[in-house]
C-alpha positions as CSV (number, residue, x, y, z in Angstrom):
1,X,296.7,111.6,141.6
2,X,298.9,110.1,138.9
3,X,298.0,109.4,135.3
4,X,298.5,105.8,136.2
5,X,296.1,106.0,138.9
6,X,293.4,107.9,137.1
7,X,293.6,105.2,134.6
8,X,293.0,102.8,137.5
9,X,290.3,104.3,138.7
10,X,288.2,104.7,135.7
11,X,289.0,100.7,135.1
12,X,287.4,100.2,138.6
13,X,284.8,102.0,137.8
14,X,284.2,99.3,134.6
15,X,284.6,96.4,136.5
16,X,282.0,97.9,139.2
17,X,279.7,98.4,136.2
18,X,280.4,95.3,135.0
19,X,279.3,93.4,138.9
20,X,275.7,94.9,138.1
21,X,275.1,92.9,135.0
22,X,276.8,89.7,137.3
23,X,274.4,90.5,140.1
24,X,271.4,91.0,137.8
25,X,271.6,87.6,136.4
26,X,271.6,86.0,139.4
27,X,269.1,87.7,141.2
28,X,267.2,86.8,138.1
29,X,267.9,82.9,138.5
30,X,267.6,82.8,141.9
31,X,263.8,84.6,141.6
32,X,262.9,81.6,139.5
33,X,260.3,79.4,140.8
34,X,262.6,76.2,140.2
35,X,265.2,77.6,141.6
36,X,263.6,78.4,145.0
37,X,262.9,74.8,145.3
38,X,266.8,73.7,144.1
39,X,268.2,76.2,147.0
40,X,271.7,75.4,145.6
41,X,271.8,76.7,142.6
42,X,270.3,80.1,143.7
43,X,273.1,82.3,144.9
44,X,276.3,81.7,143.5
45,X,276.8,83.8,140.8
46,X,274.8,86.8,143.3
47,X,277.7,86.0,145.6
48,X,280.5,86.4,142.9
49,X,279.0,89.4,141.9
50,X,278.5,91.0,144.9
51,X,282.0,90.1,145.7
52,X,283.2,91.7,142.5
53,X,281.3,94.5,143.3
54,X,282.9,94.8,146.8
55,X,286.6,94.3,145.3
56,X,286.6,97.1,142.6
57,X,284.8,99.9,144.9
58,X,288.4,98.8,146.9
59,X,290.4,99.2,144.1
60,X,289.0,102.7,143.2
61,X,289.2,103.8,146.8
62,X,292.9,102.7,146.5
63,X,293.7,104.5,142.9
64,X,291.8,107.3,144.0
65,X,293.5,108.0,147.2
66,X,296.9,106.4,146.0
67,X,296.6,103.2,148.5
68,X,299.9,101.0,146.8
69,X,298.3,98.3,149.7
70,X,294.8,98.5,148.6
71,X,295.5,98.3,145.3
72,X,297.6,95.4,145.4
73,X,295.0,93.5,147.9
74,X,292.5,94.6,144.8
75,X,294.7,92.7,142.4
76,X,295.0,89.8,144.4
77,X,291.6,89.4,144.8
78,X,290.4,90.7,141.9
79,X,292.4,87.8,140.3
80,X,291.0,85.0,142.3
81,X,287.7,86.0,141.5
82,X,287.6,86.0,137.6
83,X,289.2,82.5,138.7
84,X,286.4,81.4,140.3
85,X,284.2,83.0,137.9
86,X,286.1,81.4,135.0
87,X,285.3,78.1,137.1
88,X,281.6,78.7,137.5
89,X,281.1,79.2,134.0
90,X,283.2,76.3,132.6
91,X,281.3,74.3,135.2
92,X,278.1,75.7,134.1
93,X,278.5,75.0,130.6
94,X,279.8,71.6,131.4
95,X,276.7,70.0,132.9
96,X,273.7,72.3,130.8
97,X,275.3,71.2,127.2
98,X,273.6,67.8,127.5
99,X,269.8,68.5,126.3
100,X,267.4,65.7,127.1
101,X,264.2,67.2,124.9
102,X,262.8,65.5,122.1
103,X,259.5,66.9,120.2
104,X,256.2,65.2,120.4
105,X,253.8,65.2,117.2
106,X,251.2,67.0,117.1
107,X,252.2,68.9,120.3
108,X,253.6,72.3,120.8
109,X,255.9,71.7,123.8
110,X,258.8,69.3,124.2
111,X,259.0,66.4,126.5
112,X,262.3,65.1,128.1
113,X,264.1,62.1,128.8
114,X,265.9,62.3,132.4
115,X,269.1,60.3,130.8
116,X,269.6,63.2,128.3
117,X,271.2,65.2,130.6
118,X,274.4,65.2,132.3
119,X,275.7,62.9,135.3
120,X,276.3,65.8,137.6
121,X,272.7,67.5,137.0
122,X,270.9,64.2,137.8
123,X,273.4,63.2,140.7
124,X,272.4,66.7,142.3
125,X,268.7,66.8,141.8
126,X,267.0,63.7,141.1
127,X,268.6,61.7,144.1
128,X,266.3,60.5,146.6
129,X,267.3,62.7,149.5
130,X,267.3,65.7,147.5
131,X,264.5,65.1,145.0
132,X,261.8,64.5,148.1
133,X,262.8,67.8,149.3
134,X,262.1,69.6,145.2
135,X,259.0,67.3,144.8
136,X,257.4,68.6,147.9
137,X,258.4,72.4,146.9
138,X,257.2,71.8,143.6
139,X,253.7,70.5,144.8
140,X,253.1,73.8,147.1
141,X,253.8,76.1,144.2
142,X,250.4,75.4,142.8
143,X,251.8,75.9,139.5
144,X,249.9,72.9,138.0
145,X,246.6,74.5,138.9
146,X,247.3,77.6,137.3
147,X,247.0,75.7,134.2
148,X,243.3,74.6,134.2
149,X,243.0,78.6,133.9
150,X,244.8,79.2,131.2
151,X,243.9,76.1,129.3
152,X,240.5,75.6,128.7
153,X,240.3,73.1,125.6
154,X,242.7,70.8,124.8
155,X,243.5,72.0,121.2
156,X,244.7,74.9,123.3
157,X,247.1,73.3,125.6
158,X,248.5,70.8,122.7
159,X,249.5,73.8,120.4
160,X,250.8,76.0,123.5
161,X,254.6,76.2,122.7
162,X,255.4,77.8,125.9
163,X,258.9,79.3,126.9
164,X,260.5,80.4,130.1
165,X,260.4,83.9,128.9
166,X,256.2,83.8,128.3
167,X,255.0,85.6,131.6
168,X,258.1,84.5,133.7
169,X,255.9,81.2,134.1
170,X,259.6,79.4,133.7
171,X,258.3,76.6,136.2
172,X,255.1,76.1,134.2
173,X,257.2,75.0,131.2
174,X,258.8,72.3,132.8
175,X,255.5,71.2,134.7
176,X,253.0,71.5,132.1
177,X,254.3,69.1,129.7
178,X,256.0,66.6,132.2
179,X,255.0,67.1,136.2
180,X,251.3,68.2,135.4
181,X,250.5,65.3,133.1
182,X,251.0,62.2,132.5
183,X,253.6,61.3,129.4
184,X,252.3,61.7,125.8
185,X,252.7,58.0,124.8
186,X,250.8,56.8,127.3
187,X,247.7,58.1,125.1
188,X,245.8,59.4,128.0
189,X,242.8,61.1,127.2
190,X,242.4,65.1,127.7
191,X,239.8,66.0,130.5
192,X,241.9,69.2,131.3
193,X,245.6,69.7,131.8
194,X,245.6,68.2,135.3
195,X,243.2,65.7,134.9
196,X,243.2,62.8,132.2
197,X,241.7,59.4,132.2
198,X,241.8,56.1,130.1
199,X,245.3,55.5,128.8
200,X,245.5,53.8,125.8
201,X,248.9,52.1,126.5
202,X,249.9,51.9,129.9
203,X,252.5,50.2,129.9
204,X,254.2,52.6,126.9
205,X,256.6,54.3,130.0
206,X,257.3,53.3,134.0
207,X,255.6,56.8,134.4
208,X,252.1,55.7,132.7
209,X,251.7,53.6,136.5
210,X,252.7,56.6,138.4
211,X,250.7,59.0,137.0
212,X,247.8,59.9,139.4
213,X,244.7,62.5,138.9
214,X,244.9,63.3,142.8
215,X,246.4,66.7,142.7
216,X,249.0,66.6,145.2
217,X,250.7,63.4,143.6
218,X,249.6,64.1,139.5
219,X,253.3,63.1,137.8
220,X,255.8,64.5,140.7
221,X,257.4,61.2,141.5
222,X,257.7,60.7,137.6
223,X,261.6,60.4,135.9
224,X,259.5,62.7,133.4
225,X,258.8,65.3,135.8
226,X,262.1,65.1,137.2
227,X,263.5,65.0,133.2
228,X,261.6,68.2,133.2
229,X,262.8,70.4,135.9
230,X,266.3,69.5,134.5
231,X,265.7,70.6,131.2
232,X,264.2,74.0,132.6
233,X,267.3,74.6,134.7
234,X,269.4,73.9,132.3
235,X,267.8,76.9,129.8
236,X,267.7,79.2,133.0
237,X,271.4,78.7,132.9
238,X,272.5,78.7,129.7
239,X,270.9,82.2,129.3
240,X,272.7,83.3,132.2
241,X,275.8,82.1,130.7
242,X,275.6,84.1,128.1
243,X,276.3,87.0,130.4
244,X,278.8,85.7,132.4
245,X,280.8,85.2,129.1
246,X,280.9,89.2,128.4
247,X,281.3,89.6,132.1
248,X,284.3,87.7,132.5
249,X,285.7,89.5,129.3
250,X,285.1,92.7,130.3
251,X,287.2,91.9,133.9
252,X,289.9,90.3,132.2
253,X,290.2,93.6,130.0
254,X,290.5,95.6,133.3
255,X,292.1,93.4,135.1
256,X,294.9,93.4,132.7
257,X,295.1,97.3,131.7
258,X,294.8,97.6,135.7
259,X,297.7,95.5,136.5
260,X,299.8,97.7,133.7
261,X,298.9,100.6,135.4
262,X,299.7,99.5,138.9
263,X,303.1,98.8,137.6
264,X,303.7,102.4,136.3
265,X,301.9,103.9,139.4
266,X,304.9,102.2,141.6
267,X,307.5,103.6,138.7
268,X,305.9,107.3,139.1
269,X,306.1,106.8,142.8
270,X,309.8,106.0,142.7
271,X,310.7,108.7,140.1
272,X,308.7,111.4,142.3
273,X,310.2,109.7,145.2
274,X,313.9,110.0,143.5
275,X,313.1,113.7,142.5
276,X,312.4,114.6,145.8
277,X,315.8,113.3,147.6
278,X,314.4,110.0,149.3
């Protein structure tokens, strides 16, 4: 095997290291208990990565064992899928820079405004067909009763400045201060976190009339709720971004030196070739 083609294989052997990082993040998004009730934002970056994965054990195959065909099929594809990648994160970045949180005196948590966030994220999640499919989910996940156990007074839950990192509870997040209760301004009073009573100013927000203490309709058909689930997606993925930025440098490193190297591995070929009387 040529110098060129050892050099090829060792990049392959980077870019195969860098499809675990890929793959890890989005097994890690698609584990998320939002994200198993927005099924289309699960697998994507799993699939690129697995793909990745796929392409550069081909490309070492081919370095290895001095395949000119494999290696230029690994090119090929290798290029179309930092493309796509490149895509994904553009597109990613794109719809999550819009954030609709605002803080809430006297609370620990953030609330969020569903028109804070970007056309396509609303489109895609909060439209009717879709969004009676994600309230349904979101009701079966019994997240909301998980709270009355891990709230007990309500100085508790009003200083609880909960993140999607605390105890993976990413979902609870997103439902305890906008699917789970009612809207701060509404001034309900605090029984416990699923249960409130006597608002103070109903007609503060169109969600103060939806709000209901039965526990399979609480704030789920709430713009708040909905406001909610968008703002937790969109933290999910900018964190996820973050890797997919040192991904995509890492393969355009590769794929570059790698594409340098195929090129001298076709010169070494000819000049053995020449040497030998073909």
């Amino acid at each position: 095997m040529g110098v060129s083609n050892n050099i090829t294989a060792i990049l392959n052997f980077i870019a195969f290291l860098a499809s675990i990082p890929i793959i890890a993040s989005g097994i890690w998004l698609a584990s998320k208990p939002d994200n198993e009730c927005t099924h289309y934002f699960r697998w994507p970056v799993v699939i690129l990565g697995f793909l990745i994965l796929l392409v550069s054990l081909a490309g070492f195959v081919g370095a290895y064992w001095n395949k000119q065909g494999l290696l230029a099929f690994y090119l090929i594809c290798m290029a179309i899928l930092i493309a796509l990648l490149l895509i994904l994160l553009v597109f990613a970045f794109t719809v999550t820079r819009p954030d609709g949180s605002y803080s809430v005196p006297g609370r620990g948590y953030k609330e969020y405004r569903i028109d804070g966030f970007s056309q396509w994220l609303r489109d895609h999640v909060t439209n009717s067909d879709n969004w009676g499919k994600i309230r349904s989910c979101l009701a079966e996940s019994n997240v909301c009763a998980r709270l009355t156990q891990n709230y007990i007074t309500s100085d508790q839950f009003f200083s609880a400045n909960i993140s999607p990192l605390q105890a993976s509870l990413s979902l609870l997040y997103s439902l305890n201060t906008r699917c789970c209760k009612p809207p701060t301004a509404c001034g309900f009073n605090y029984v416990n976190p699923t249960l409130w009573v006597n608002p103070v100013n109903q007609l503060a927000d169109p969600d103060c009339l939806l709000w209901s203490n039965d526990q399979s309709l609480l704030c789920y058909n709430c713009n708040s709720c909905k406001a909610g689930l968008l703002g937790n997606l969109r933290k999910e993925w900018r964190k996820v971004n973050v890797i997919l930025i040192v991904a995509v440098v890492v393969l355009i490193w590769v794929y570059v030196i790698a594409c340098s190297a195929f090129k001298n591995a076709q010169t070494e070929d000819l000049f053995r070739r020449y040497k030998q009387g073909w």
